[in-house]
C-alpha positions as CSV (number, residue, x, y, z in Angstrom):
1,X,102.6,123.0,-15.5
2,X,100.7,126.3,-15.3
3,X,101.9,127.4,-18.6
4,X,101.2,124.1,-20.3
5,X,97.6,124.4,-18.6
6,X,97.3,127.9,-19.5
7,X,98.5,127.3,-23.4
8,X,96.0,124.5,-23.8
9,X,92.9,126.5,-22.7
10,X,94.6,129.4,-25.2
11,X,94.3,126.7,-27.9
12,X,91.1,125.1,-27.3
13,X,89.5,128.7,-26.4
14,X,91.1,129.3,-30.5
15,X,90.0,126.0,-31.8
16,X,86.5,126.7,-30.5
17,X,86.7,130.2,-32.3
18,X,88.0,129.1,-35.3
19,X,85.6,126.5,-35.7
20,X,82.6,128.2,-34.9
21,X,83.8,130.7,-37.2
22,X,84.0,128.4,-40.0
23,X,80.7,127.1,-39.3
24,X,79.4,130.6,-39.9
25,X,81.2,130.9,-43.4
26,X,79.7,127.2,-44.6
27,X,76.3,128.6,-43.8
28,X,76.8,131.9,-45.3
29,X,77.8,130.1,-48.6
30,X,74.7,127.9,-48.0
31,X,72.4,130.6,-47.5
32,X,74.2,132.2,-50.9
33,X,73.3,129.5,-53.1
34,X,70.0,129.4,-52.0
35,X,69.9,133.4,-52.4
36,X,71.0,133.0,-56.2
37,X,68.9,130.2,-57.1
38,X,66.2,132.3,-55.9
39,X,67.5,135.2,-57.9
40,X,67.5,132.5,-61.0
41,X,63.8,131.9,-60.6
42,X,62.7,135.4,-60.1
43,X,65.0,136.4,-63.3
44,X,62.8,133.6,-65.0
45,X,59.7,134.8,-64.3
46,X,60.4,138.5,-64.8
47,X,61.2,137.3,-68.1
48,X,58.1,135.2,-68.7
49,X,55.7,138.2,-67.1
50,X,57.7,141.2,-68.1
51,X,56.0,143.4,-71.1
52,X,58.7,145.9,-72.9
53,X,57.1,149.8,-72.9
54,X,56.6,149.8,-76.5
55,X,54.2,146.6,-76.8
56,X,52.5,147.9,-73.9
57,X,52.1,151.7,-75.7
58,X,50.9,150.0,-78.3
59,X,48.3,147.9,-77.0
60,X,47.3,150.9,-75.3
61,X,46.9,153.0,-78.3
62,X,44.7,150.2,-80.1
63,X,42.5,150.1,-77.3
64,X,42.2,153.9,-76.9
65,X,41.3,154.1,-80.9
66,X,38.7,151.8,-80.5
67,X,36.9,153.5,-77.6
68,X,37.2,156.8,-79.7
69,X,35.5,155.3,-82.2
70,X,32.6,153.9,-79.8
71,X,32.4,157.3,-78.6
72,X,31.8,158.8,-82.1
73,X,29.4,156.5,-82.5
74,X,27.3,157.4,-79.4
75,X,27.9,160.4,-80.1
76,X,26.1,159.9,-83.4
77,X,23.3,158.4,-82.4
78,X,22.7,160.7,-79.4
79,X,22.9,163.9,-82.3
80,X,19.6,162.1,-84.1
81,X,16.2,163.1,-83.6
């Protein structure tokens, strides 16, 4: 009787463990699927936002041209009397 007492606790103390366990796992792939659709949106964005190096070397340059020329052109009038 002991033993049958002491083997059912042993297997309900498991079942407890086993199922809390699995309740971790099923959240874990919850929380994993939220984690990549987030992933999915951000990759979206980046995409929509992103700018490569050479674009933004080149709009850089334009800009910088342009202000050399204003400069020139200060400079210009400042030289006359």
């Amino acid at each position: 009787m002991i033993i049958q007492l002491a083997g059912g606790g042993v297997i309900t103390l498991l079942g407890f463990l086993l199922s809390r366990t699995y309740g971790r796992i099923d959240q874990a792939h919850k929380d994993l699927g939220t984690v990549r659709k987030e992933m999915t949106e951000l990759a979206l964005q980046v995409a929509k936002e992103y700018i490569r190096r050479d674009d933004f070397q080149a709009v850089t340059d334009a800009i910088f041209k342009k202000l050399d020329r204003i400069e020139d052109k200060l400079d210009a009038k400042a030289d006359k009397p």
